[in-house]
C-alpha positions as CSV (number, residue, x, y, z in Angstrom):
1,X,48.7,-10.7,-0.8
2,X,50.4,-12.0,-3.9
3,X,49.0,-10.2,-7.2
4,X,49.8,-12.5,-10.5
5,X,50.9,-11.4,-13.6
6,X,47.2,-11.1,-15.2
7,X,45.7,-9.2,-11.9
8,X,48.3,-6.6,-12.3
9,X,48.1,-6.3,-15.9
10,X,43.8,-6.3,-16.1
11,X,44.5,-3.4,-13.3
12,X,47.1,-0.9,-15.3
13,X,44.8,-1.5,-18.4
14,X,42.0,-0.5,-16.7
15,X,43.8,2.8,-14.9
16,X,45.2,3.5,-17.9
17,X,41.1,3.3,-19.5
18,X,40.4,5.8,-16.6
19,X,43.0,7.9,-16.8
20,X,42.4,8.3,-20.9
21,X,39.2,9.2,-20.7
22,X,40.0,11.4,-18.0
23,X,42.3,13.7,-20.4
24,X,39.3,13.1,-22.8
25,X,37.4,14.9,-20.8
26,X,39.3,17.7,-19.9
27,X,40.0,18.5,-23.8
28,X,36.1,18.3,-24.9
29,X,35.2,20.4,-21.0
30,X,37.8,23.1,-22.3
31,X,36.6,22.9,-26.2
32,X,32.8,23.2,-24.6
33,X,33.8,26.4,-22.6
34,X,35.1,28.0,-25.7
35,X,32.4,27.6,-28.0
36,X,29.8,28.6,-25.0
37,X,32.6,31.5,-25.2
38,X,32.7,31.3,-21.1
39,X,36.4,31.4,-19.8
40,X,38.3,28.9,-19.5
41,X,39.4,29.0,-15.6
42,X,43.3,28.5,-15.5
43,X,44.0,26.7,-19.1
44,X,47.8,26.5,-18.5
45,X,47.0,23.9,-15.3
46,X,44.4,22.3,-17.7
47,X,46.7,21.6,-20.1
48,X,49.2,20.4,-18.0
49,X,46.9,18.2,-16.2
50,X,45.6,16.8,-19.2
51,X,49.2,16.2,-20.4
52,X,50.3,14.4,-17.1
53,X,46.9,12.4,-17.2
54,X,47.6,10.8,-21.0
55,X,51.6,10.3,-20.3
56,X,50.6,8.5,-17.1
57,X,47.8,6.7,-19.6
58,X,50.3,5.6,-21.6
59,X,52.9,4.7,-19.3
60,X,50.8,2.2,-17.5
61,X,49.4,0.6,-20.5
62,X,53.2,0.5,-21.6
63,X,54.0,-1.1,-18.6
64,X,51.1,-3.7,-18.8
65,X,52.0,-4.9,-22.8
66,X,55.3,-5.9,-20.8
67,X,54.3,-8.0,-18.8
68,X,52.3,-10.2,-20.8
């Protein structure tokens, strides 16, 4: 199956939608645990997740401005 330029680039803009609001996420569940003042359940893998999830974010809607 032959993807063209637009498929590809309506489907990195729309993993990079998913993976932004995933990092979202994360930050407001881990804010919302520390004003509830419950721990935070490993914060260092949290953060790095989060991290990984907005560079990846980024990277694919990088890659998508490209090829248009």
């Amino acid at each position: 199956m032959i993807f063209s330029r637009a498929m590809a680039y309506a489907c990195l803009t729309v993993l990079a939608g998913v993976l932004a609001v995933v990092a979202a996420l994360m930050i407001l569940l881990t804010i919302a645990q520390v004003v509830r003042g419950e721990a935070v359940p490993e914060p260092v893998a949290r953060a790095v997740g989060t991290v990984i999830a907005a560079g990846l974010a980024l990277l694919c809607r990088a890659v998508a401005k490209r090829l248009v």
